[in-house]
N, C-alpha and C positions, 0 to 999 in steps of 0.2 A: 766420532761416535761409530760404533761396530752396531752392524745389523746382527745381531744374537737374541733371540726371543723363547723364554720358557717357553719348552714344548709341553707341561703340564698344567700351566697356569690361566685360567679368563682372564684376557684384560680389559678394562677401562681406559676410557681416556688418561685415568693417574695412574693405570699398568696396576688397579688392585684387583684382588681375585671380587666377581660377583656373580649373586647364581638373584633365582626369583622367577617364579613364575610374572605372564605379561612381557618379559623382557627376549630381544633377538639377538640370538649367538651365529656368529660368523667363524666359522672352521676358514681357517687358512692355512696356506703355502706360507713358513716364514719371511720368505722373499717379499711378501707385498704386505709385513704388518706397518711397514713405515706410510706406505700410501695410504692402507684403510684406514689408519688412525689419523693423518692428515685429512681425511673425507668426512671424517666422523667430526672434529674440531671445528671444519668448516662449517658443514652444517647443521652442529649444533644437535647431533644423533645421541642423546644420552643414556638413550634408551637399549644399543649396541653397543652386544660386550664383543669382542675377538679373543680366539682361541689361536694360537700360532701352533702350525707342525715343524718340527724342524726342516729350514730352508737346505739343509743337504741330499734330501730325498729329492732335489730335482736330478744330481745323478743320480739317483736310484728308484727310476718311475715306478717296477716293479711291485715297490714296495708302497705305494701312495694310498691303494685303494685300502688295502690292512687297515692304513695306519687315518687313514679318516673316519672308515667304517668303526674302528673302537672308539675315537671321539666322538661321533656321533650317539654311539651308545653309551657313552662312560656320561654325557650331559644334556640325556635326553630329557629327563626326568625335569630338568631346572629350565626349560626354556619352554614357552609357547613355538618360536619358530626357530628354526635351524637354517643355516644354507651354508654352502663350502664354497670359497673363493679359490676354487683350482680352477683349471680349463682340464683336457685331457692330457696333455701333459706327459706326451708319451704313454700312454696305460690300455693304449688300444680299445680303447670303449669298456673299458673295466669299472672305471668309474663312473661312469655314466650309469652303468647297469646297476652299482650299487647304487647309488644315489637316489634313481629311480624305487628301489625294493625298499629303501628304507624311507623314503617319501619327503627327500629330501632335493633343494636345487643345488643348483652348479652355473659357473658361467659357460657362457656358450662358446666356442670356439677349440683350436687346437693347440694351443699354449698363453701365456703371457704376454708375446711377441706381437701376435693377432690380437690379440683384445685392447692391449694398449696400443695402440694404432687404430682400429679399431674393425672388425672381424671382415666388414665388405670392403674397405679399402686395402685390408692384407690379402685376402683374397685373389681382388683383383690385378693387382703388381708380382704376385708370388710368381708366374713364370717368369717372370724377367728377372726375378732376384733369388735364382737358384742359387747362385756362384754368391750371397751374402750372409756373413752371421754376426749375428744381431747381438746387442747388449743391452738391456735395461741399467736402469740408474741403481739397481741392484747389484747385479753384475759385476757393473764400472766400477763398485768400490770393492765387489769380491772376487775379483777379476783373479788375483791369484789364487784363491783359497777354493775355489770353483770352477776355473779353466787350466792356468798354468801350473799347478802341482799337480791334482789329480790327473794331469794328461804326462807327466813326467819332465814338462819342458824346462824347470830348474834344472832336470839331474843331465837330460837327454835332448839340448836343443835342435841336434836334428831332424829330433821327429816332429819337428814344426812340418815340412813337407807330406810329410804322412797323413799329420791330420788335415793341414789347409790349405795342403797344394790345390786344391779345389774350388778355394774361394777368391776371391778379385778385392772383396771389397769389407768394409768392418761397418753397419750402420749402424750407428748409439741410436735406442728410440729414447728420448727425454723427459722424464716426466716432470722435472726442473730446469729453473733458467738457473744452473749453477756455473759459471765459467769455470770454474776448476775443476767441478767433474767432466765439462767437455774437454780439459786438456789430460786427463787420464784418461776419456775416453780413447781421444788420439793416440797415446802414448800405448795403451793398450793394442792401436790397430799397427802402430807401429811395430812393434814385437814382433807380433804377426806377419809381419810385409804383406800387409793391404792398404789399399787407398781406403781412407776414412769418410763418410757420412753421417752431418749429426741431424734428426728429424725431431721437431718438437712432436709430441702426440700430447702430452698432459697425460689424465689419466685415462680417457678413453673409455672403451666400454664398460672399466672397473666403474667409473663413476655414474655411470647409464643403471646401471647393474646395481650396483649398491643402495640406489634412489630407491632404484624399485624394494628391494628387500629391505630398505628400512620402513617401507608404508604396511609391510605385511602382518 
């Protein structure tokens, strides 16, 4: 299964489009519709639709705050409550400040990395794990279509140094007990020539967060 999620479509738990007033839209990062909709399933949220942006806009932060801001307007009109499951996300408090003007939430932190882990225990280890980069269970399966091509290292393996001569270590954060994605993970830090670490988190502050925005 490939993580690809209509960038124009509300999903449901059956991935059909639905609008209605009474009902709460979740603007997301496509990177995390596979988690929301496992959160949703679990506990039985039938009342939350998600909205996926395309998961490519993580290299391109620049462009995140645009690209929420027009969702947020394009399906205002059909929902009682809105909220956007980004963090900052690289956007330098761009997002926040719109989020804020259009009276809308956000999760709290500075990326995915943080929150699924969870925002005070990333916090607190972040100096000691300067020299780490991190993968989600995202990631780990888009590992080349999201790290190793866009950085050139099919065409141009030496610029592995370039980009990672700086890092020591590769930490998978887990949001499954999947053994096969922890041996891509590995395989992944391998590439890389870093020592690997795999950390269960689950889902972490998504699912703290999500609680809340479903009672709203």
């Amino acid at each position: 299964m490939t993580d690809t999620f209509p960038s124009d479509d509300t999903l449901t738990e059956g991935g059909l489009p639905a609008s209605g007033n009474g009902r709460v839209l979740v603007i997301a990062c496509g990177a995390l519709a596979r988690e929301i909709l496992a959160l949703t399933r679990l506990n039985g949220w039938d009342h939350v639709d998600l909205q996926c942006l395309p998961a490519i806009l993580h290299n391109h932060p620049e462009r995140i705050t645009d690209a929420v801001r027009q969702a947020v307007e394009r399906h205002r009109e059909n929902y009682r409550t809105i909220h956007v499951a980004y963090a900052d996300c690289g956007t330098g408090g761009q997002l926040q400040a719109a989020c804020e003007d259009m009276g809308v939430t956000m999760i709290a932190g500075p990326h995915c990395y943080s929150f699924f882990e969870g925002n005070e225990a990333f916090s607190a280890q972040a100096e000691d794990e300067f020299t780490a980069f991190y993968l989600t269970d995202f990631l780990t399966r888009q590992f080349d279509a999201f790290v190793w091509r866009p950085l050139g290292l099919d065409r141009h393996p030496q610029l592995r140094d370039s980009y990672f001569g700086h890092y020591e270590k590769l930490v998978y954060l887990a949001q499954t007990d999947d053994p096969a994605l922890t041996e891509t993970a590995r395989d992944c830090a391998e590439r890389l020539g870093l020592s690997f670490e795999r950390r269960a988190t689950g889902y972490g502050d998504l699912a703290t967060t999500m609680a809340r925005w479903a009672q709203d």
